[in-house]
C-alpha positions, 0 to 999 in steps of 0.5 A, a space after each residue: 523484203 519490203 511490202 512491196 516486194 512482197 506484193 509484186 511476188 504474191 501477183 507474179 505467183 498469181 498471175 503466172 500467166 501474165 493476167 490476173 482477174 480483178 476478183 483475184 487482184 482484189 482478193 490479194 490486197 486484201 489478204 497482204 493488207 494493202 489497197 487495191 490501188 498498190 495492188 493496181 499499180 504493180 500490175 501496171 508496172 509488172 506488165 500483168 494484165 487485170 481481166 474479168 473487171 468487177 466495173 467493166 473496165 478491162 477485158 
């Protein structure tokens, strides 16, 4: 499996609801040891949701 599969099933798990809050996104990259913006990249393409935003961004 390649760290990128491993990524996208370690957000699918965490974000079993369709969204993931940018706390929680940024917890997991930094736990699978990747950037924040894989981690943000995936979500975009996962169709997953990143609520809560630490800068204000998403709601």
């Amino acid at each position: 499996m390649s760290e990128t599969e491993k990524v996208a099933e370690a957000l699918k798990k965490a974000a079993a609801d369709g969204k993931i809050s940018c706390t929680a996104a940024r917890r997991l990259a930094g736990e699978l040891q990747v950037s924040p913006r894989v981690v943000g990249q995936l979500c975009n393409e996962l169709k997953i949701r990143i609520k809560a935003c630490e800068l204000g961004c998403f709601k």
